[in-house]
TIRO-261658 format. One record per atom (N, C-alpha, C, O, CB): x negated, y negated, z negated; atom name. Coordinates in Angstrom, 2 decimals. Glycine has a CB too. Layout:
N
X:Y:Z:CA
...
***
This chain:
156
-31.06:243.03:184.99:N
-30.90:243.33:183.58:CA
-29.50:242.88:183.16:C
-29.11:241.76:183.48:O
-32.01:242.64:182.71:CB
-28.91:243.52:182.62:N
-27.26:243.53:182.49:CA
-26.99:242.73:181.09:C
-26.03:242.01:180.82:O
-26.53:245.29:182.41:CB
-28.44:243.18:180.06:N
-28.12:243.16:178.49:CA
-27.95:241.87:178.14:C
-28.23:241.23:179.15:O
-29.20:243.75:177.54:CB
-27.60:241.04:177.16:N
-27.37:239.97:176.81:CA
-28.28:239.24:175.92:C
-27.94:238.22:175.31:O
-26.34:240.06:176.41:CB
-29.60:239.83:175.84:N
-30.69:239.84:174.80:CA
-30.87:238.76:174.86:C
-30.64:238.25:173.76:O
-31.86:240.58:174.88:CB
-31.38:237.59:176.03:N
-31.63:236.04:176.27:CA
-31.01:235.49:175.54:C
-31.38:235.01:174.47:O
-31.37:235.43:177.45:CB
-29.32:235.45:176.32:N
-28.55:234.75:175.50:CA
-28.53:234.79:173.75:C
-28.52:233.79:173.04:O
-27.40:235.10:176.00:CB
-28.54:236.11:173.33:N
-28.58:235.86:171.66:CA
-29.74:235.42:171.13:C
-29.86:235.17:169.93:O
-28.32:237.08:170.85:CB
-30.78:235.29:172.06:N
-32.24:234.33:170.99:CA
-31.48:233.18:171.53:C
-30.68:232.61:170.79:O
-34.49:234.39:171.49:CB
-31.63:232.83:172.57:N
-30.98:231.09:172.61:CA
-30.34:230.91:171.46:C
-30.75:230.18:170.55:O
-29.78:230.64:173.85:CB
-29.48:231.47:171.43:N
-28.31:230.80:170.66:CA
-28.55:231.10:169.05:C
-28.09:230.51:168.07:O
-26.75:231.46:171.21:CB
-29.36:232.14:169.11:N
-30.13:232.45:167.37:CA
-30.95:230.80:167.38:C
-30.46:229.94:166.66:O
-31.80:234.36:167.27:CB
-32.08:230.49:168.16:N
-32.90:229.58:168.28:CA
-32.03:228.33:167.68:C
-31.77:227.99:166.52:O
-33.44:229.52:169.73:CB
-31.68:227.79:168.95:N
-30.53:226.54:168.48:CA
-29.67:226.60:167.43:C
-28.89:225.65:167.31:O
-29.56:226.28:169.45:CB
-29.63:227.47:166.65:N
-28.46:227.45:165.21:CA
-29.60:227.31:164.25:C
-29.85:226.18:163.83:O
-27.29:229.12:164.81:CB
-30.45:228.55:163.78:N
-31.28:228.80:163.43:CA
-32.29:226.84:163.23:C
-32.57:226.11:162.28:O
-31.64:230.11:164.44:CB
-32.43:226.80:164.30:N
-33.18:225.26:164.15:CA
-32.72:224.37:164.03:C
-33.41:223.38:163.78:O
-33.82:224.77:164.93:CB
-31.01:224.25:164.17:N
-30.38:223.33:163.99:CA
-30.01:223.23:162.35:C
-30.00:222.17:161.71:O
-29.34:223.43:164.93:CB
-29.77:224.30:161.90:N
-29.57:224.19:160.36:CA
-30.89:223.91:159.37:C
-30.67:223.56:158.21:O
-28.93:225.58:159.91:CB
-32.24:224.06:159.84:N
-33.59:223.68:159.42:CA
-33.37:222.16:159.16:C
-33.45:221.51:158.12:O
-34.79:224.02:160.55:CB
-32.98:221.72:160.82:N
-33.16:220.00:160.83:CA
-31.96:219.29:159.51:C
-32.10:218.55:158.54:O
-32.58:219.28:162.81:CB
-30.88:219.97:160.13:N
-29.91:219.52:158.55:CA
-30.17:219.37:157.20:C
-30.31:218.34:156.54:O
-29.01:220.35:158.23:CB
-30.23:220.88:156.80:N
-31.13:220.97:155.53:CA
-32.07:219.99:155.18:C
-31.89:219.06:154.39:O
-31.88:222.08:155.56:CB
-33.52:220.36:156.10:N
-34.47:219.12:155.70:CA
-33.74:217.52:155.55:C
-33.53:216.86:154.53:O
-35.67:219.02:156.97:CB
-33.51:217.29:156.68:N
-32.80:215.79:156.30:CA
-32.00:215.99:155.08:C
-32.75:216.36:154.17:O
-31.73:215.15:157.52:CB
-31.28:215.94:154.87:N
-30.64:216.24:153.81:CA
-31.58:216.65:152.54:C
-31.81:215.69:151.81:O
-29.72:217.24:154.21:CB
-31.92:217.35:152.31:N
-33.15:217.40:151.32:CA
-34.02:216.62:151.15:C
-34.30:216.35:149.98:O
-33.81:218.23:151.44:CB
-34.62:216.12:152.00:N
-35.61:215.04:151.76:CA
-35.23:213.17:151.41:C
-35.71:212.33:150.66:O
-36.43:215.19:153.12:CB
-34.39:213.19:152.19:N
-33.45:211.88:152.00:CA
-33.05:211.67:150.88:C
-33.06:210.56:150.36:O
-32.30:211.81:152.68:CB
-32.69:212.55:150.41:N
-32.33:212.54:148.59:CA
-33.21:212.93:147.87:C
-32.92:212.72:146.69:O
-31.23:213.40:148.02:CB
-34.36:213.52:148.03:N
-35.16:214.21:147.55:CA
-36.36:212.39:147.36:C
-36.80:212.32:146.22:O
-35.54:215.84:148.70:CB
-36.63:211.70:147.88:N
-36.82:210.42:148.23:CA
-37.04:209.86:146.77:C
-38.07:209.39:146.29:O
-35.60:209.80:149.11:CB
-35.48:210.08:146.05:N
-35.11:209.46:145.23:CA
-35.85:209.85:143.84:C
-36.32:209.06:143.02:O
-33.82:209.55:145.34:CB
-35.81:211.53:143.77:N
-37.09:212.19:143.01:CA
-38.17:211.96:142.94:C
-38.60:211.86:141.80:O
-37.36:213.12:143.21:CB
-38.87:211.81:143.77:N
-39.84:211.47:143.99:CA
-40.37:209.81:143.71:C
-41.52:209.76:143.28:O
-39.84:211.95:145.10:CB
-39.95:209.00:143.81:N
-39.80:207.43:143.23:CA
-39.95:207.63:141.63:C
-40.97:207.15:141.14:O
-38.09:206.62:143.65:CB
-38.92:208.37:140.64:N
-38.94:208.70:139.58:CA
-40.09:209.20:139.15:C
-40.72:208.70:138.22:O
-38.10:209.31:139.43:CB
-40.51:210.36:139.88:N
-41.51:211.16:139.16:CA
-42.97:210.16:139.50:C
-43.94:210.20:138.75:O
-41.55:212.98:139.83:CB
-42.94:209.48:140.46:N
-44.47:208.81:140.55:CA
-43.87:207.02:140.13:C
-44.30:205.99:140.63:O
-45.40:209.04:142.67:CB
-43.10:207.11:139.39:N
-42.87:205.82:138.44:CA
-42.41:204.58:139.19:C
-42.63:203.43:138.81:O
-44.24:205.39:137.67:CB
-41.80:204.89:140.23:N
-42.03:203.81:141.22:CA
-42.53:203.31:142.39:C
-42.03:202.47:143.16:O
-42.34:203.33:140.90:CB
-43.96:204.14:142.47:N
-44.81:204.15:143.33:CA
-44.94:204.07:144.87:C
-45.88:204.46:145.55:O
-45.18:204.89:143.03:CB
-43.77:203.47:145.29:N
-43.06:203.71:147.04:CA
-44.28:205.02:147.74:C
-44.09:206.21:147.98:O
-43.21:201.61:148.36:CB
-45.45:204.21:147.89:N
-46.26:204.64:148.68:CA
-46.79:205.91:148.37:C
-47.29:206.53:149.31:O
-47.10:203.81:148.83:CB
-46.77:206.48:147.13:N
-47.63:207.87:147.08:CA
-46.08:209.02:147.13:C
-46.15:210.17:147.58:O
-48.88:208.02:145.18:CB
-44.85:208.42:146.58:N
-43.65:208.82:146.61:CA
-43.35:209.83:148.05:C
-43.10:211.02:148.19:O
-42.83:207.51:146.48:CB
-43.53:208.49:149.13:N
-43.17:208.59:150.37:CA
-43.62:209.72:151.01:C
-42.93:210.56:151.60:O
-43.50:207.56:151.00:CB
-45.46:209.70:150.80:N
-46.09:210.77:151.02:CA
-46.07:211.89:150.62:C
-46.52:212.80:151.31:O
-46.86:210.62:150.93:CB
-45.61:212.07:149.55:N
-45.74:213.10:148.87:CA
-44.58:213.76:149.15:C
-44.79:214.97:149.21:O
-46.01:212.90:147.58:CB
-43.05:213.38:149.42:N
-41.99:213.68:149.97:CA
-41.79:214.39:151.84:C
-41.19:215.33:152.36:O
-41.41:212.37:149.67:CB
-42.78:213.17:152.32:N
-43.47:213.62:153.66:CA
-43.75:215.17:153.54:C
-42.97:216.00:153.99:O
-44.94:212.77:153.93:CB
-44.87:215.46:152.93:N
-46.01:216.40:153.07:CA
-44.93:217.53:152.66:C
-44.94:218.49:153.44:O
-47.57:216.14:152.03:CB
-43.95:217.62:151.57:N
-42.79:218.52:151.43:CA
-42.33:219.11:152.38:C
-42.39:220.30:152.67:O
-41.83:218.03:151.00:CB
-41.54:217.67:153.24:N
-40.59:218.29:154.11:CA
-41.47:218.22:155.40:C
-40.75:218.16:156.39:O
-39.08:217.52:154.19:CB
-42.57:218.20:155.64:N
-43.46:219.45:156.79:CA
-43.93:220.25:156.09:C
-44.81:220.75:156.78:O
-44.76:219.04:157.75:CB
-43.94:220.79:155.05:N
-44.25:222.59:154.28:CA
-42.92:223.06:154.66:C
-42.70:224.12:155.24:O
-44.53:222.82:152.14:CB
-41.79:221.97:154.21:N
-40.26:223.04:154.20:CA
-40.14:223.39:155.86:C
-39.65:224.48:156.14:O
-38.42:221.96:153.53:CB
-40.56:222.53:156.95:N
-39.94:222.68:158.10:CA
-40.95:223.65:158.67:C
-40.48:224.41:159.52:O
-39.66:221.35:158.89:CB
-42.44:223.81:158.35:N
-43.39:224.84:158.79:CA
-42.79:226.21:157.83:C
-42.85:227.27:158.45:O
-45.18:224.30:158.43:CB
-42.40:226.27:156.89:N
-42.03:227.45:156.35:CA
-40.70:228.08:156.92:C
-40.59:229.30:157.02:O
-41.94:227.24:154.95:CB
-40.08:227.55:157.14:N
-38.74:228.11:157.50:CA
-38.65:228.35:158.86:C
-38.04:229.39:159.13:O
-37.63:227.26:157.13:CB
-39.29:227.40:160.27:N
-39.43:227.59:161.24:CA
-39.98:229.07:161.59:C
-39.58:230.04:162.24:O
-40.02:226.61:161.53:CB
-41.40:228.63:160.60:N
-42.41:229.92:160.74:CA
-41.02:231.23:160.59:C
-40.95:231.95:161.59:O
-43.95:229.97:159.06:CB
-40.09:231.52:159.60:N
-39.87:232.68:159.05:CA
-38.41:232.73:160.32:C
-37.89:233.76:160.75:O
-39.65:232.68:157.08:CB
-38.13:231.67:160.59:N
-37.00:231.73:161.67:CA
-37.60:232.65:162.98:C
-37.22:233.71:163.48:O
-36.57:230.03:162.20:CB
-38.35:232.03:163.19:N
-39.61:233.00:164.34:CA
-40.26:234.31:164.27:C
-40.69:234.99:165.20:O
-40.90:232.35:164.42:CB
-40.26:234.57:162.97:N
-40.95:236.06:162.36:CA
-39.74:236.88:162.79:C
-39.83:237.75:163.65:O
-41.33:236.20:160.40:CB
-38.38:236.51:162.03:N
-37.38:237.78:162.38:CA
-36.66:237.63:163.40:C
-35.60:238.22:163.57:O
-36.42:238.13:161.42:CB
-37.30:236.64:164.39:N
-36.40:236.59:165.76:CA
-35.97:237.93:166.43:C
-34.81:238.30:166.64:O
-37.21:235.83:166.90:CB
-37.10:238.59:166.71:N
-37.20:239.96:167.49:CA
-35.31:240.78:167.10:C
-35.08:241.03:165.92:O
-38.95:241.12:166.59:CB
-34.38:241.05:167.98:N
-33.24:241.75:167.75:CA
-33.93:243.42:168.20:C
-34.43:243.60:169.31:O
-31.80:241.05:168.76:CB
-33.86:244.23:167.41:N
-33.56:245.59:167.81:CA
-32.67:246.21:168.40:C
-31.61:246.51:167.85:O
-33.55:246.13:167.13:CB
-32.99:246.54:169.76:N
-32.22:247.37:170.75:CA
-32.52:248.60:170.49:C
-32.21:249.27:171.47:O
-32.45:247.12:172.15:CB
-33.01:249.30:169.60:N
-33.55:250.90:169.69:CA
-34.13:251.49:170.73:C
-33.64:252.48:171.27:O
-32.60:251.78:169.53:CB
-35.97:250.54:171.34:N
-35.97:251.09:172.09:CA
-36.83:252.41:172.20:C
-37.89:252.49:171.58:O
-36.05:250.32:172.73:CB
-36.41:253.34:172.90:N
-37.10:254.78:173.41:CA
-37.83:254.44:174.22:C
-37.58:253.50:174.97:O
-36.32:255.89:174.02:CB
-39.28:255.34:174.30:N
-40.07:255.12:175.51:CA
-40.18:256.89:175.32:C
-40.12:257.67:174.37:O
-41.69:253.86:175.48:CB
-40.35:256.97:176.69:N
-40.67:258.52:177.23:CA
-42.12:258.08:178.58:C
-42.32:256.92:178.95:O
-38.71:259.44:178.19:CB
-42.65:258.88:178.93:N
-43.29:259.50:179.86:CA
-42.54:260.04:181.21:C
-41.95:261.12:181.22:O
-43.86:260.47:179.18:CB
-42.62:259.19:182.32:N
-42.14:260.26:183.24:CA
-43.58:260.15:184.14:C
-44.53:259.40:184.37:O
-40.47:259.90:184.15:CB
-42.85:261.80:184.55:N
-44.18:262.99:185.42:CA
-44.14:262.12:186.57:C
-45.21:261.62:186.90:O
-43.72:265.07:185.93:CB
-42.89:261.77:187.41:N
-43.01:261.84:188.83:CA
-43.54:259.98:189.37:C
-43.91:259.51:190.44:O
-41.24:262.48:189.50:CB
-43.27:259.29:187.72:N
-43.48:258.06:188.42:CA
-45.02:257.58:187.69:C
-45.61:256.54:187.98:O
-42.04:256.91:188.16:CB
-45.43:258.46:186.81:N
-46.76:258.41:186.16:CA
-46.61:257.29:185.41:C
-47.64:256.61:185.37:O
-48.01:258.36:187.07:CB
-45.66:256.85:184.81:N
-45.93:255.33:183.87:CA
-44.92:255.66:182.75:C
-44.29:256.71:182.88:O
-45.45:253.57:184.79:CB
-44.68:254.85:181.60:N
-44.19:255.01:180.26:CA
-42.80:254.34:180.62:C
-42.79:253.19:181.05:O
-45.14:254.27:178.98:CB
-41.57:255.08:180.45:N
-40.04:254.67:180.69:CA
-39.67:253.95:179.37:C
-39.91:254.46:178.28:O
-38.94:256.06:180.99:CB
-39.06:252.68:179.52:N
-38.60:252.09:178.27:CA
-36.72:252.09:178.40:C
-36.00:251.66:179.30:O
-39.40:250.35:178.14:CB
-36.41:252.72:177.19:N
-34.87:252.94:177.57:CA
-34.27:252.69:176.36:C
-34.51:253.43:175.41:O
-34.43:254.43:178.13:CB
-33.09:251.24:176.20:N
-32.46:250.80:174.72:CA
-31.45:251.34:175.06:C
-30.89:251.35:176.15:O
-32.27:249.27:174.14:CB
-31.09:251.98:173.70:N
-29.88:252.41:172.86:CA
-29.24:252.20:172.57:C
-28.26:252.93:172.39:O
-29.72:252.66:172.22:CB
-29.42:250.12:172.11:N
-28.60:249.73:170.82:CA
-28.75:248.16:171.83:C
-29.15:247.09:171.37:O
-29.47:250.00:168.77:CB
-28.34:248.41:173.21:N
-28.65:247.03:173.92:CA
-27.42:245.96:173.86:C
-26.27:246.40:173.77:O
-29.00:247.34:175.54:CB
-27.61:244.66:173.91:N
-26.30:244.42:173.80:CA
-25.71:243.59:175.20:C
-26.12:242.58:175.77:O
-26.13:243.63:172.42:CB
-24.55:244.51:175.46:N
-24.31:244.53:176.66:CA
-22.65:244.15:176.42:C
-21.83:244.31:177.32:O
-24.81:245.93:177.40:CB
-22.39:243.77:175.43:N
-21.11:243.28:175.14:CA
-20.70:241.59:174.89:C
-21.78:241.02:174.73:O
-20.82:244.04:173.96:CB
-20.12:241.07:174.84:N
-20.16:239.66:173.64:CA
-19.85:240.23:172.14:C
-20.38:239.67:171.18:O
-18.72:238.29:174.01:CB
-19.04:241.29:171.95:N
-18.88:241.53:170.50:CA
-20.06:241.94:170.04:C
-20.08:241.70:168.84:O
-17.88:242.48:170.12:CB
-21.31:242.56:170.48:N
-22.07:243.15:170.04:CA
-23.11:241.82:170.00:C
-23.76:241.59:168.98:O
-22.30:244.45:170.76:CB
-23.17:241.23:170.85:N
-23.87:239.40:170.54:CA
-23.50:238.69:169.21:C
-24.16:238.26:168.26:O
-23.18:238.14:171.76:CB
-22.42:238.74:169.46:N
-21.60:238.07:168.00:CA
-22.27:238.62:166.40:C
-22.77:238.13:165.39:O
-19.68:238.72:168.03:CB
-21.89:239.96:166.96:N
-22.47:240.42:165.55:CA
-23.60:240.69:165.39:C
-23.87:240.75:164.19:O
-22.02:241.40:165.05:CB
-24.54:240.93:166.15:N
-25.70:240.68:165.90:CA
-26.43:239.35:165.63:C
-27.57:239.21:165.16:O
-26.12:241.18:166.69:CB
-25.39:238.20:166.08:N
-26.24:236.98:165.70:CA
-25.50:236.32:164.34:C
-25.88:235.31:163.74:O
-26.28:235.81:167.06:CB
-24.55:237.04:164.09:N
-23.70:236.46:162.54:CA
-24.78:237.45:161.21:C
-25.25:237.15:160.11:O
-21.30:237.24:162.51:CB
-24.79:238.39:161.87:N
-26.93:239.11:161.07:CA
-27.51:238.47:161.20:C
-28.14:238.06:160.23:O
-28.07:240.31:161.58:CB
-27.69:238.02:162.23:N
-29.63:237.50:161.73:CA
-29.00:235.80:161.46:C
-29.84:235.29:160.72:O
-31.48:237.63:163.69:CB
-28.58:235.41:161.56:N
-28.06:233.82:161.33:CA
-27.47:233.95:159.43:C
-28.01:233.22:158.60:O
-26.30:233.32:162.82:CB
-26.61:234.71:159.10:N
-26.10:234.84:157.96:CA
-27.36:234.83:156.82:C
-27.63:234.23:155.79:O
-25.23:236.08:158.03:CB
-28.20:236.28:157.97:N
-29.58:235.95:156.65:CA
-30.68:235.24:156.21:C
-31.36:235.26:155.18:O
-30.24:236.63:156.51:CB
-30.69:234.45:157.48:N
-31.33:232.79:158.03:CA
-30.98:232.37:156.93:C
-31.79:232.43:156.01:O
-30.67:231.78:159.43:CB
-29.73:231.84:156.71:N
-29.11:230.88:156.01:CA
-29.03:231.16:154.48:C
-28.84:230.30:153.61:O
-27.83:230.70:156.59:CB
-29.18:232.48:154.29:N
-29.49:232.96:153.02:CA
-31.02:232.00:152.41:C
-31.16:231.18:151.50:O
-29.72:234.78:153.24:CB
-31.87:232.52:153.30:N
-32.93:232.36:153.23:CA
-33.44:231.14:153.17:C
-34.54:231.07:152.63:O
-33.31:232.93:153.92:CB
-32.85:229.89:153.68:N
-32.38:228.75:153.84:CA
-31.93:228.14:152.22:C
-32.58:227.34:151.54:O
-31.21:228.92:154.93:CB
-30.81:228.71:151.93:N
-30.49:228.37:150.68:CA
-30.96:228.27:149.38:C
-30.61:227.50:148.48:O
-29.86:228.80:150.56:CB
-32.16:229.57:149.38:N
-32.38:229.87:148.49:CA
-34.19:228.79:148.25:C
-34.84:228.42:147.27:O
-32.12:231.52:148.56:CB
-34.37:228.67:149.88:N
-35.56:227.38:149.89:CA
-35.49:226.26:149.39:C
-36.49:225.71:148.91:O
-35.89:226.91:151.02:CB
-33.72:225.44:149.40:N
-33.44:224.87:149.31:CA
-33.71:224.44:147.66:C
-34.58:223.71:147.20:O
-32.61:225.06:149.98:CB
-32.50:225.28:146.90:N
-32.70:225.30:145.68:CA
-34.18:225.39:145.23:C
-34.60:224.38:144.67:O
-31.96:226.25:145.23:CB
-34.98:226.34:145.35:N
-36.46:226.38:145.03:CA
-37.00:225.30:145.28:C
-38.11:225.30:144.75:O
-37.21:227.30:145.66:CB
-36.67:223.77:146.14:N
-37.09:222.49:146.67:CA
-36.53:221.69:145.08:C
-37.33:221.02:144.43:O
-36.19:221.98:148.45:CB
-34.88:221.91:144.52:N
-34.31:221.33:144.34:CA
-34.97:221.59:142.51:C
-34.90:220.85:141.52:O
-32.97:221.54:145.08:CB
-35.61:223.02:142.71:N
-35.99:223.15:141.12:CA
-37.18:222.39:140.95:C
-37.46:221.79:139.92:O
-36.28:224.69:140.56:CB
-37.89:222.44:142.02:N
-39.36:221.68:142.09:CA
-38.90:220.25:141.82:C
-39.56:219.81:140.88:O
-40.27:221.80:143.70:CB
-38.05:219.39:142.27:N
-37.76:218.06:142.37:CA
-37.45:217.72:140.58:C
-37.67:216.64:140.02:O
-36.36:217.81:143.59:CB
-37.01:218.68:140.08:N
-36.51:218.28:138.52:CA
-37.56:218.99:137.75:C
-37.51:218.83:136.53:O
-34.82:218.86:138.02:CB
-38.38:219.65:138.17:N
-39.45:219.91:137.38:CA
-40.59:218.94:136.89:C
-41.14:218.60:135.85:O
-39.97:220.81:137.97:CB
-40.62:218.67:138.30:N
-41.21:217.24:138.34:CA
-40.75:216.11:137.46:C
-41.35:215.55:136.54:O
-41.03:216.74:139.62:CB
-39.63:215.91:137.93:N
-39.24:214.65:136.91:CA
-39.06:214.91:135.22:C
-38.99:214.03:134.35:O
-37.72:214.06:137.44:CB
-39.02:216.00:135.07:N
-38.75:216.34:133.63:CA
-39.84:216.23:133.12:C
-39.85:215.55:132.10:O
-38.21:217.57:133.29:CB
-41.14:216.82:133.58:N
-42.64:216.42:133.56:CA
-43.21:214.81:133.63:C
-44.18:214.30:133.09:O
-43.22:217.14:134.78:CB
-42.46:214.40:134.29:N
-42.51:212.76:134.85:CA
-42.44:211.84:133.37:C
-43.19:211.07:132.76:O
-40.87:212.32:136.06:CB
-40.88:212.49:133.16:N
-40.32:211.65:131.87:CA
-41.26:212.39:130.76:C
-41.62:211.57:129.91:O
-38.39:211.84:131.51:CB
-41.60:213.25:130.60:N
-42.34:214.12:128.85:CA
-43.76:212.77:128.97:C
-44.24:212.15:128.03:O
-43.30:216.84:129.10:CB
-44.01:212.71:129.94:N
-45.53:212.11:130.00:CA
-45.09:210.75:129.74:C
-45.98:210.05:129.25:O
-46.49:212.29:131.54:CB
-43.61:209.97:129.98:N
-43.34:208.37:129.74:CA
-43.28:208.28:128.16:C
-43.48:207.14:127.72:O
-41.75:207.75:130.50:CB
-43.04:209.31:127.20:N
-42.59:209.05:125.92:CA
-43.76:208.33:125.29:C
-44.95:208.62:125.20:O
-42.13:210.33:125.16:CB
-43.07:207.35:124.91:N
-44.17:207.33:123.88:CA
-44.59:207.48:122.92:C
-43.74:207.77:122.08:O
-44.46:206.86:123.70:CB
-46.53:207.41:122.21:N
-46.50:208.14:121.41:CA
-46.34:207.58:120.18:C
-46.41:206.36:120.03:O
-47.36:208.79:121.54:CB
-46.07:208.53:119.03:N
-44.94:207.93:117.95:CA
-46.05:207.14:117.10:C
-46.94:207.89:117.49:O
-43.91:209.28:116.88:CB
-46.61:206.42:116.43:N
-46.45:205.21:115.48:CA
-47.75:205.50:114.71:C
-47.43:205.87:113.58:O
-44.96:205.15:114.47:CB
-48.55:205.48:114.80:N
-49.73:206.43:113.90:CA
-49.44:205.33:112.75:C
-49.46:204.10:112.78:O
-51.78:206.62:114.60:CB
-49.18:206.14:111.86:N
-48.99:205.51:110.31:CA
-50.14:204.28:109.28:C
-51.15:204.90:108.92:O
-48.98:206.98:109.42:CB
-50.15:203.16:108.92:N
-51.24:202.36:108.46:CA
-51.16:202.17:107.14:C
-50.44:201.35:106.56:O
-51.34:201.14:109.07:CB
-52.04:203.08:106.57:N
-51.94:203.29:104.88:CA
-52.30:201.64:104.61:C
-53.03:200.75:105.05:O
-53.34:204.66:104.02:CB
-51.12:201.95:103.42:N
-51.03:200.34:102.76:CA
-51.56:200.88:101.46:C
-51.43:201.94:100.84:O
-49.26:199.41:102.62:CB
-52.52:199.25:101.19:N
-52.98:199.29:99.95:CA
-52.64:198.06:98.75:C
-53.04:196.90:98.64:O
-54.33:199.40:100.22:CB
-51.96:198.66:98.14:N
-51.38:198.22:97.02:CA
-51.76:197.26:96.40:C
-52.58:197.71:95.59:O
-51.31:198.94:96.30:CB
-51.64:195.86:96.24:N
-52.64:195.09:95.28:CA
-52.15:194.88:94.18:C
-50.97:194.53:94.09:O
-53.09:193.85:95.67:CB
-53.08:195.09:92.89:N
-52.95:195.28:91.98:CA
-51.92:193.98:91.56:C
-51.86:192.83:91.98:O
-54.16:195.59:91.48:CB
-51.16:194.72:90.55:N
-50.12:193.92:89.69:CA
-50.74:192.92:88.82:C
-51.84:193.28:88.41:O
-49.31:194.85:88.77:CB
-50.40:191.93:88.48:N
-50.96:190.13:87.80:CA
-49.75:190.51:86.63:C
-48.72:191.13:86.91:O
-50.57:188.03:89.19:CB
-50.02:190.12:85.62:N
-49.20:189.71:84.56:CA
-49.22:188.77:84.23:C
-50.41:188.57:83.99:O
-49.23:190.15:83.68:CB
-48.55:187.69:83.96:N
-48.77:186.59:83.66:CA
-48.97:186.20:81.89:C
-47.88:185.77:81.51:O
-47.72:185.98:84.36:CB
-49.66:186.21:81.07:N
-50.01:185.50:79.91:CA
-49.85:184.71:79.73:C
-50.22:184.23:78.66:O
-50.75:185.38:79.57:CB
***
């Protein structure tokens, strides 16, 4: 097999998962700090709750890194008579390094799209939270204590 198909999942794989691990660290490490705020302090439910995040963020993104792995070679299948079995024949194989390149600056570019936009959606959740955090610290205002007047003395 001549095509270069191996090599561009490797190297999709290892980028692709290497920018997951970044991100998450990075997100969660600071994200840490949100989380302390929004549960008042609380180290321990904080921690967890930050935990359980960043394995949703690393099962979600892995998962979707893996969904669009597959590269399209355009492949044709035909029928041949003389060998009685189904011929598989790509079109769009990549049998170049330029054609590696650019096929993995596609699917990596839109990785990272996709990446970014998790990110932020992490980063809106983190201040949603705390904005929710703080509405619930206010306190409540002063319930008013009708005063009763005692009557005025004149002196005679």
């Amino acid at each position: 097999m001549t095509t270069k198909i191996v090599l561009a999942y490797l190297v999709y794989l290892v980028v692709v998962l290497g920018l997951t691990f970044y991100v998450a660290r990075t997100l969660f490490t600071n994200g840490r700090t949100f989380m302390l705020d929004i549960f008042k302090g609380k180290e321990d439910i904080a921690n967890a709750t930050n935990k359980l995040f960043e394995v949703g963020f690393y099962l979600l993104n892995m998962g979707f890194a893996l969904l669009i792995l597959k590269i399209d070679q355009g492949e044709e299948h035909t029928y041949d008579e003389t060998l009685q079995t189904t011929v598989t024949a790509y079109t769009h194989a990549l049998d170049t390094n330029q054609e590696v390149v650019e096929v993995l600056a596609s699917k990596v570019g839109g990785f990272a799209i996709y990446l970014g936009v998790m990110l932020f959606l992490n980063l809106y959740l983190f201040f949603r939270g705390r904005k929710k955090s703080r509405q619930n610290m206010m306190p409540m205002p002063p319930v008013p204590v009708p005063v009763v007047a005692a009557p005025l003395h004149t002196n005679r």
